[in-house]
N, CA and C atoms as a LAMMPS dump frame, in Angstrom:
ITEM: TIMESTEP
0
ITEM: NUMBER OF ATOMS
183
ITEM: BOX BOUNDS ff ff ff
-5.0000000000000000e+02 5.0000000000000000e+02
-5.0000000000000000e+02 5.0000000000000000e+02
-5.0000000000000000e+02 5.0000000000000000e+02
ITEM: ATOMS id mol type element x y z
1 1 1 N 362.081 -49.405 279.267
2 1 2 C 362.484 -48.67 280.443
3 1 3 C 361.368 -48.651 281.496
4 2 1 N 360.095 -49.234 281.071
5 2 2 C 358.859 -49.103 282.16
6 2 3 C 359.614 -49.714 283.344
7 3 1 N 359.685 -51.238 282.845
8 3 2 C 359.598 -52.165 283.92
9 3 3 C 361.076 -52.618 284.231
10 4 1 N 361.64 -51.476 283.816
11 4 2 C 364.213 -52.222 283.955
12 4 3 C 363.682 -53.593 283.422
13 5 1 N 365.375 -53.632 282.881
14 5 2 C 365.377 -54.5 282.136
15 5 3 C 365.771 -55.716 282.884
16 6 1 N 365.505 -56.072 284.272
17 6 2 C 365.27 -57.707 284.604
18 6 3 C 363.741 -58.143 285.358
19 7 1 N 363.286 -56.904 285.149
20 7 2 C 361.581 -57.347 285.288
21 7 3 C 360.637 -57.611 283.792
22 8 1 N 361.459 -56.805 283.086
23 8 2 C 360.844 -56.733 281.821
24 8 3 C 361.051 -58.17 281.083
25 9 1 N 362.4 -58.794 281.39
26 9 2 C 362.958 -60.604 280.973
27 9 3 C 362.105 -61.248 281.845
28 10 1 N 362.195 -61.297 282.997
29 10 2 C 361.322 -62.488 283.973
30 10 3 C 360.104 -61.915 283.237
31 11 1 N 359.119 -60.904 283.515
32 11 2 C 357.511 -60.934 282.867
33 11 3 C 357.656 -61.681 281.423
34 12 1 N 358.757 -61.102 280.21
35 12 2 C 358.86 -61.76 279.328
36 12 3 C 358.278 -63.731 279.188
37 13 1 N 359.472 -63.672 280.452
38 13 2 C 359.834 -65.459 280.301
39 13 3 C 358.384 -66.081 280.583
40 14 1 N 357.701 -65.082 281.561
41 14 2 C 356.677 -65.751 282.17
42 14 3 C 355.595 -65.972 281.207
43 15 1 N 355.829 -64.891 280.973
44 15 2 C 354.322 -65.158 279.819
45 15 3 C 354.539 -65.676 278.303
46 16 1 N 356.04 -66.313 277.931
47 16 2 C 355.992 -66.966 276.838
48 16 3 C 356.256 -68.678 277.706
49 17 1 N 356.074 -69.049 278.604
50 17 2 C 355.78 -70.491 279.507
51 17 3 C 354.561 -70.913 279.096
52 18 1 N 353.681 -69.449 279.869
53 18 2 C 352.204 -69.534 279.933
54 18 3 C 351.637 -70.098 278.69
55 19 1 N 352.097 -68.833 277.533
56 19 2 C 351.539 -69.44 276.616
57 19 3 C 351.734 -70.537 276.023
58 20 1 N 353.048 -71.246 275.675
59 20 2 C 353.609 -72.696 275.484
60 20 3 C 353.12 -73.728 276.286
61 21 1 N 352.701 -73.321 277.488
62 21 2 C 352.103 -74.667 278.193
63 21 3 C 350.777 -74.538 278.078
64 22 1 N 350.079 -73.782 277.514
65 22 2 C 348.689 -73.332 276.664
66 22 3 C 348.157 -74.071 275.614
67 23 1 N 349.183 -73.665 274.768
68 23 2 C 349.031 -74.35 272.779
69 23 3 C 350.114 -74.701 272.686
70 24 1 N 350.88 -75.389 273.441
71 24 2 C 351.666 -76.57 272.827
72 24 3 C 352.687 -76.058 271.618
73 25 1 N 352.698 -74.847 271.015
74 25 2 C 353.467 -74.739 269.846
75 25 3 C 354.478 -73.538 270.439
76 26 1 N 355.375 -73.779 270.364
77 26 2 C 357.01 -72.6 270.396
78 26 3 C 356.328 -71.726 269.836
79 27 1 N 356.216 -71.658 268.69
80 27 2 C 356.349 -70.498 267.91
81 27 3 C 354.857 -69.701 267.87
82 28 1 N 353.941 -70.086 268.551
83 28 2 C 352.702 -69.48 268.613
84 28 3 C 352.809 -69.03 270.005
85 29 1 N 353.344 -69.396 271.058
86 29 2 C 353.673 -69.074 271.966
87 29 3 C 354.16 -67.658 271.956
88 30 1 N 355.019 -67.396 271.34
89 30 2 C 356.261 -66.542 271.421
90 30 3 C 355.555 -65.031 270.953
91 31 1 N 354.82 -65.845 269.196
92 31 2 C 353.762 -64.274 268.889
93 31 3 C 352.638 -64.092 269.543
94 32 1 N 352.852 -64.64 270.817
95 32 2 C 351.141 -64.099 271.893
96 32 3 C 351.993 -63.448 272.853
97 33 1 N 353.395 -63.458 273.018
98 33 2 C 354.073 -62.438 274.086
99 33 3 C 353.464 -60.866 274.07
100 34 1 N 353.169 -60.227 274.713
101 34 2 C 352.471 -59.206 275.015
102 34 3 C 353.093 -58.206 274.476
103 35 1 N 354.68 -57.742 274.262
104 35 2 C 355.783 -57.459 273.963
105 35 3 C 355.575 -57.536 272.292
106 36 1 N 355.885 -58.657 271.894
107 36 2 C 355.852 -59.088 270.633
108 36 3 C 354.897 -58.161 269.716
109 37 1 N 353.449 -58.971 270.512
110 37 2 C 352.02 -58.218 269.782
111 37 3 C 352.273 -57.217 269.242
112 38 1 N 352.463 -56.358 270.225
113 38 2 C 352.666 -54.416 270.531
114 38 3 C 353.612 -54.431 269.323
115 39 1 N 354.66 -54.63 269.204
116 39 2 C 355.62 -54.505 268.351
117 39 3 C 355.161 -54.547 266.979
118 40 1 N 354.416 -55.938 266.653
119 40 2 C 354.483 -56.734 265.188
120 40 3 C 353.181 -55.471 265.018
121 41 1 N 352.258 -55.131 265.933
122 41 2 C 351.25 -54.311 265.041
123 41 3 C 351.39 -52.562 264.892
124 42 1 N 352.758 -52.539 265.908
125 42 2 C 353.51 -51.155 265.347
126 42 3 C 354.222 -51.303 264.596
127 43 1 N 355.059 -52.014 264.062
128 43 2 C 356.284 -51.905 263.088
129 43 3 C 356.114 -50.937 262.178
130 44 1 N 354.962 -50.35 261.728
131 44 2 C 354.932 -49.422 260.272
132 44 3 C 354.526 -48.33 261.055
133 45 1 N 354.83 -47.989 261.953
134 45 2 C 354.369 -46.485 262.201
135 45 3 C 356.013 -46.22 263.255
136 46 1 N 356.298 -45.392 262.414
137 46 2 C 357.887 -45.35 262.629
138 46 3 C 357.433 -44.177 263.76
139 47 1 N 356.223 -43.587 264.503
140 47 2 C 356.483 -42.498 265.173
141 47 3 C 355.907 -43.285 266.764
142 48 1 N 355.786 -44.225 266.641
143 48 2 C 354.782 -45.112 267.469
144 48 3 C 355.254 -44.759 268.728
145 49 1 N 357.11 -44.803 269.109
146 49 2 C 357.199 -44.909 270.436
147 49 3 C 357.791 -43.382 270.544
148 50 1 N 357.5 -42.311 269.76
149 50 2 C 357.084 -40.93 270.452
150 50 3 C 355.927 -41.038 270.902
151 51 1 N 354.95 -41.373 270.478
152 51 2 C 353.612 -41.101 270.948
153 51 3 C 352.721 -42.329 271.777
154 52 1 N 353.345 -43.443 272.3
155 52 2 C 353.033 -44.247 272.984
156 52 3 C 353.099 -43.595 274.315
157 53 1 N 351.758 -44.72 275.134
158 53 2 C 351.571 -44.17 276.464
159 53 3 C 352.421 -45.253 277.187
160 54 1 N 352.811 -45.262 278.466
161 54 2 C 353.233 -45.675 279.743
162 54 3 C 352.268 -46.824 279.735
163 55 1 N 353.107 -47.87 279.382
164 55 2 C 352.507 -49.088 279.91
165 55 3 C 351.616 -49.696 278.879
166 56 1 N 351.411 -49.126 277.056
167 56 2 C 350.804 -49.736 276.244
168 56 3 C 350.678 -51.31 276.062
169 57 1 N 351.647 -52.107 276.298
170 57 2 C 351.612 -53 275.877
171 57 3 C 350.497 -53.949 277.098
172 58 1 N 350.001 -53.246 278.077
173 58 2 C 348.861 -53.557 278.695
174 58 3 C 347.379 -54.295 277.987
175 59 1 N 347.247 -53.14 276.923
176 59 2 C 346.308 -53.735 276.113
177 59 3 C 346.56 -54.883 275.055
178 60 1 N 347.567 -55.508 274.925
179 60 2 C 347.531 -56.448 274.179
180 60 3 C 348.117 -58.146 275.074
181 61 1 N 348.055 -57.943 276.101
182 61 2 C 347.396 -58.969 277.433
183 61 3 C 346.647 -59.641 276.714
């Protein structure tokens, strides 16, 4: 809800390009999405997005 959901797809798209035209690999691409990161290293803390700040996934840029 930060960024609505057709800024949040275009930033998406953009930065899984970036990284694919980077390292060459799809699928390494995809787990450097900024999005992704945030996610794969919250998954076990089921309270994560009560207590997340505005705009976390900043730090994993």
């Amino acid at each position: 809800m930060e960024m609505l959901v057709i800024f949040f797809y275009i930033f998406y798209v953009i930065e899984y390009y970036y990284w694919l035209l980077k390292i060459k690999n799809p699928y390494q691409a995809y787990r450097r999405i900024s999005f992704e990161r945030e996610a794969y290293a919250n998954e076990h803390d089921l309270n994560y997005l009560k207590k997340r700040k505005f705009w976390s996934f900043k730090k994993y840029l």
